[in-house]
KEZALO-357918 format. One line per field, with one value per residue: residue in three letters; y, x, z of N, C-alpha, C, O in turn; residue number from 1. Coordinates in steps of 0.02 Angstrom, whole numbers, plus 32768, in hexadecimal, padded with zeros to 4 digits. Layout:
<recs>
residu <- [ALA  ...]
n.yy <- [Y  ...]
n.xx <- [X  ...]
n.zz <- [Z  ...]
ca.yy <- [Y  ...]
ca.xx <- [X  ...]
ca.zz <- [Z  ...]
c.yy <- [Y  ...]
c.xx <- [X  ...]
c.zz <- [Z  ...]
o.yy <- [Y  ...]
o.xx <- [X  ...]
o.zz <- [Z  ...]
num <- [NUM  ...]
</recs>
This chain:
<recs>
residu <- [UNK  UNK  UNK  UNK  UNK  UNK  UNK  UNK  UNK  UNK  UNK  UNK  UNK  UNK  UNK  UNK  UNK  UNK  UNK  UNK  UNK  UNK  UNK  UNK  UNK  UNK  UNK  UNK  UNK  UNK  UNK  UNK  UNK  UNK  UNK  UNK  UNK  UNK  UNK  UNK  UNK  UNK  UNK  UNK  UNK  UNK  UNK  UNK  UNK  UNK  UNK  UNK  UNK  UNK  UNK  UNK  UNK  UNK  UNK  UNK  UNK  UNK  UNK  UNK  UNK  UNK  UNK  UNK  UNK  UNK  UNK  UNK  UNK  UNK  UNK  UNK  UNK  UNK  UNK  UNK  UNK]
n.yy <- [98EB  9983  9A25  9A98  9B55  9BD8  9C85  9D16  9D6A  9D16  9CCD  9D34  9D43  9CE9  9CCB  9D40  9D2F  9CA3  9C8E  9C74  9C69  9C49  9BD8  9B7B  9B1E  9B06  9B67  9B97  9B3E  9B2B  9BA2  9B86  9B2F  9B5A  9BD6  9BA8  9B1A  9AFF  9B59  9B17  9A9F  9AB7  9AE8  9A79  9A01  9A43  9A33  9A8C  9AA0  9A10  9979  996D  99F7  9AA0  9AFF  9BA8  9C04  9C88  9D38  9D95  9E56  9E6E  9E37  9DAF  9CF9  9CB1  9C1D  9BF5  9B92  9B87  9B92  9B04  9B1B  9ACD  9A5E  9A8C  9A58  9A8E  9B3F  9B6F  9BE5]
n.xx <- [7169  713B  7124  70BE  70B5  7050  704A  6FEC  6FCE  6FC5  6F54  6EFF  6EED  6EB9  6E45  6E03  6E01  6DC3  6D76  6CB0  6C16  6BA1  6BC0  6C0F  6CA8  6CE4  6D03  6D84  6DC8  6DE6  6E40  6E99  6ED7  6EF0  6F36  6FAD  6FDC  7034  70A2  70DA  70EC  7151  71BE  71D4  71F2  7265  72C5  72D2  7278  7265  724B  7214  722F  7201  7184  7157  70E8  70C0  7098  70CF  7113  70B8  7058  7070  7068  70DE  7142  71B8  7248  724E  72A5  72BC  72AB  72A7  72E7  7371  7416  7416  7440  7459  7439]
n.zz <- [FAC6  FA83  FAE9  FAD3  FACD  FAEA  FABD  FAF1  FA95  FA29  FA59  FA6B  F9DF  F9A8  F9EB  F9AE  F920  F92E  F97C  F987  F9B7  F997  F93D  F9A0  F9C7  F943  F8E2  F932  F938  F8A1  F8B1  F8FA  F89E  F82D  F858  F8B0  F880  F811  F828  F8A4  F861  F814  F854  F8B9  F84F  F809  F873  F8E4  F964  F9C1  F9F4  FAA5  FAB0  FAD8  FA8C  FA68  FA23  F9D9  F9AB  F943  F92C  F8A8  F89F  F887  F8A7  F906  F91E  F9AA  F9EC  FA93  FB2F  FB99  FC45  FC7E  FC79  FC9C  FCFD  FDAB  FDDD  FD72  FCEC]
ca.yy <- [9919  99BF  9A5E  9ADD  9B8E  9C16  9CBF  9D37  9D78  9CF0  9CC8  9D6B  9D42  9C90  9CE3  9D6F  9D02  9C68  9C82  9C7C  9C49  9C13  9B90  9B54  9B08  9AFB  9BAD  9B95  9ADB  9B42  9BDB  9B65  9B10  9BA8  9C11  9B8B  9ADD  9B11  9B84  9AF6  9A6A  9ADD  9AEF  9A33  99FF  9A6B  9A27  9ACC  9A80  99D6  9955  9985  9A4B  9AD0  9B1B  9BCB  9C0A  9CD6  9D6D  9DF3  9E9B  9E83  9E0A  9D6F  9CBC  9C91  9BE7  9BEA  9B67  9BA2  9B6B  9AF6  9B34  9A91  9A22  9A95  9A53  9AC0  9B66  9B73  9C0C]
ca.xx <- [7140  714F  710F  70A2  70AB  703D  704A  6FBD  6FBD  6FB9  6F21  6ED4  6EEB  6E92  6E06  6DE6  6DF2  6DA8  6D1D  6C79  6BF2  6B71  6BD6  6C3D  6CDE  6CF5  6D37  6DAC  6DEC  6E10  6E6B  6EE6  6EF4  6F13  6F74  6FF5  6FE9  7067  70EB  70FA  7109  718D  71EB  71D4  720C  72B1  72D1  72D6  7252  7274  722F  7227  7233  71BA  716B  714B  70BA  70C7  707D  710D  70DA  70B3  7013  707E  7068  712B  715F  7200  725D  7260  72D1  7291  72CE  7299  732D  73B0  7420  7416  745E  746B  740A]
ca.zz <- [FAA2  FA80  FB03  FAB3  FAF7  FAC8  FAD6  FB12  FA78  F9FB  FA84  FA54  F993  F9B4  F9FB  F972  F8D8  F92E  F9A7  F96E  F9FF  F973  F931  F9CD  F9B8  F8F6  F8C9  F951  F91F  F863  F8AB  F90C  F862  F801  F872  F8C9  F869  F7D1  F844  F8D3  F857  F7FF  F89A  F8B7  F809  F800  F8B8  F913  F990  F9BE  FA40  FAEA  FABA  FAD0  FA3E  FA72  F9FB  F9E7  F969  F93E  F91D  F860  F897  F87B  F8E7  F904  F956  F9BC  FA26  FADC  FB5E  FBCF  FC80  FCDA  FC89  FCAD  FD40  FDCE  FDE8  FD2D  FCEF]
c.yy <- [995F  99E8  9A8E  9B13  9BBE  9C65  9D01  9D61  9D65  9CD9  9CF2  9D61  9D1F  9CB2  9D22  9D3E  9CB9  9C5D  9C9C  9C51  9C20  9BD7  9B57  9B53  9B0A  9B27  9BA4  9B59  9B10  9B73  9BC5  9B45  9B3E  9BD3  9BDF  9B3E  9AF6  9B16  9B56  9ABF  9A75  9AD3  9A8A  99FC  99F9  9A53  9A59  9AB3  9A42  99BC  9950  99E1  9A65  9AFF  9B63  9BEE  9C75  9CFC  9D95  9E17  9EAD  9E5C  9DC1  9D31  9CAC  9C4F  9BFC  9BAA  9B93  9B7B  9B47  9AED  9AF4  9A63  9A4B  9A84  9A95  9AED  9B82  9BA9  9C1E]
c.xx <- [715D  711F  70E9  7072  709C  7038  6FFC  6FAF  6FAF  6F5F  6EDA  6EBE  6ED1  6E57  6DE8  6DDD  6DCE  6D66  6CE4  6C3E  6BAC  6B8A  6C1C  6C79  6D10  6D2D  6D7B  6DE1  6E20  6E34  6EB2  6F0A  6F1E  6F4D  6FC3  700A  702B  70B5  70F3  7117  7151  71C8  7207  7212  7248  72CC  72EC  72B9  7251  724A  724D  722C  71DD  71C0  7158  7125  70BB  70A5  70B1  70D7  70BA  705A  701F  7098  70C4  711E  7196  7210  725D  7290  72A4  72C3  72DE  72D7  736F  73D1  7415  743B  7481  742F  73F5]
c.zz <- [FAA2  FAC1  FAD2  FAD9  FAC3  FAEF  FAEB  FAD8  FA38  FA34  FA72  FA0C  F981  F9AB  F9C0  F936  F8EA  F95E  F98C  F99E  F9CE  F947  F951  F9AF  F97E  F8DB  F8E8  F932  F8D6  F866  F8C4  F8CC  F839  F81F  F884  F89A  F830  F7F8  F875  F8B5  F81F  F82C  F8AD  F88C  F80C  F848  F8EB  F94A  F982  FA0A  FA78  FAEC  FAD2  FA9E  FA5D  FA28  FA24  F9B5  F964  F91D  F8E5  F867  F88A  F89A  F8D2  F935  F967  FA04  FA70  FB12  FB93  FC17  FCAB  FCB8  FC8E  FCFF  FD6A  FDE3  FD9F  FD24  FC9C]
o.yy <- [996E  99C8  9AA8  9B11  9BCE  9C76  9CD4  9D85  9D8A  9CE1  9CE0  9D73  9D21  9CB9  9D22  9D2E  9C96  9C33  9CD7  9C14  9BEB  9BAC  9B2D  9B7B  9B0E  9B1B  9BA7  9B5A  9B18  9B84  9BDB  9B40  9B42  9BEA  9BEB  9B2E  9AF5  9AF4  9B64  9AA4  9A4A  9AB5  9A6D  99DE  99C4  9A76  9A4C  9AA9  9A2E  99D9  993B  9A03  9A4D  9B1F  9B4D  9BF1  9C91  9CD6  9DBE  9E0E  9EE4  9E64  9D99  9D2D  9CA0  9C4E  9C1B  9B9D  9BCA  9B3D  9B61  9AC6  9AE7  9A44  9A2D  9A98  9ACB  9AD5  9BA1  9BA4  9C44]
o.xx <- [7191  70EC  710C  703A  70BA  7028  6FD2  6F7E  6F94  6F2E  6E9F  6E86  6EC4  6E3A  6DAC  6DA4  6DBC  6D38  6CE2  6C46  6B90  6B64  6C42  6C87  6D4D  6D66  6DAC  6E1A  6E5D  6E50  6EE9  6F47  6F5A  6F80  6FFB  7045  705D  70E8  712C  7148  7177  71FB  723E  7244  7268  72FE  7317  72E5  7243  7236  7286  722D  71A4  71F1  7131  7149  70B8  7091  70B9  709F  70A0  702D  6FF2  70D4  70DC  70F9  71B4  71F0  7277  7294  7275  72F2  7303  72F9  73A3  73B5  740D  7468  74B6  73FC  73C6]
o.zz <- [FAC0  FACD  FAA7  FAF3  FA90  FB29  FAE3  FAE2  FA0F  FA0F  FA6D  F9FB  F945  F976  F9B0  F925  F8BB  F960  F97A  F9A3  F9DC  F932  F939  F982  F981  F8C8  F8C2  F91A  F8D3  F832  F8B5  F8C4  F82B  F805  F86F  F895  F853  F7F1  F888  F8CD  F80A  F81E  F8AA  F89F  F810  F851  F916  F974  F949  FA3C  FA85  FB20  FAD9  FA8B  FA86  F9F6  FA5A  F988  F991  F904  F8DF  F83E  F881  F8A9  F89B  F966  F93B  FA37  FA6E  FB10  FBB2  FC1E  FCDB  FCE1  FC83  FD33  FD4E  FE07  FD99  FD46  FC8F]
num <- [1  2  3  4  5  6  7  8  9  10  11  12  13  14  15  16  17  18  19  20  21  22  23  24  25  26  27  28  29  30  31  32  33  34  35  36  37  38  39  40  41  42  43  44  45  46  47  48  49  50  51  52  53  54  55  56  57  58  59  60  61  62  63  64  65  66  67  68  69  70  71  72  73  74  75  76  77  78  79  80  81]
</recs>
């Protein structure tokens, strides 16, 4: 499978466009749709992120959800940095 890492401020961007306490869950369900479904299966797609990566989920400074591959630390042999 894939990893998916979010940032503290795609976190923040969840929570403004998607929480709503009088209708639970819902809003939320359609902001993950809206904000990341498109740009991860982009990433996906074009095979930038592949199985076994981590998806690092971000906002740059314009207001806009980026995916990027991240390194994953745990399969590098050891003493490798």
């Amino acid at each position: 499978g894939i990893t998916l890492e979010v940032s503290e401020k795609f976190k923040d961007r969840l929570i403004e466009e998607g929480y709503n306490p009088s209708y639970g869950a819902r809003p939320l369900r359609r902001a993950i749709m809206r904000l990341l479904e498109d740009v991860l299966a982009e990433e996906i797609l074009s095979s930038r992120i592949k199985e076994g990566d981590i998806a690092y989920v971000d906002v740059n400074e314009e207001g806009k959800v980026q995916v990027s591959r991240k390194e994953n630390r745990e399969l590098l042999p050891q003493g490798v940095e």
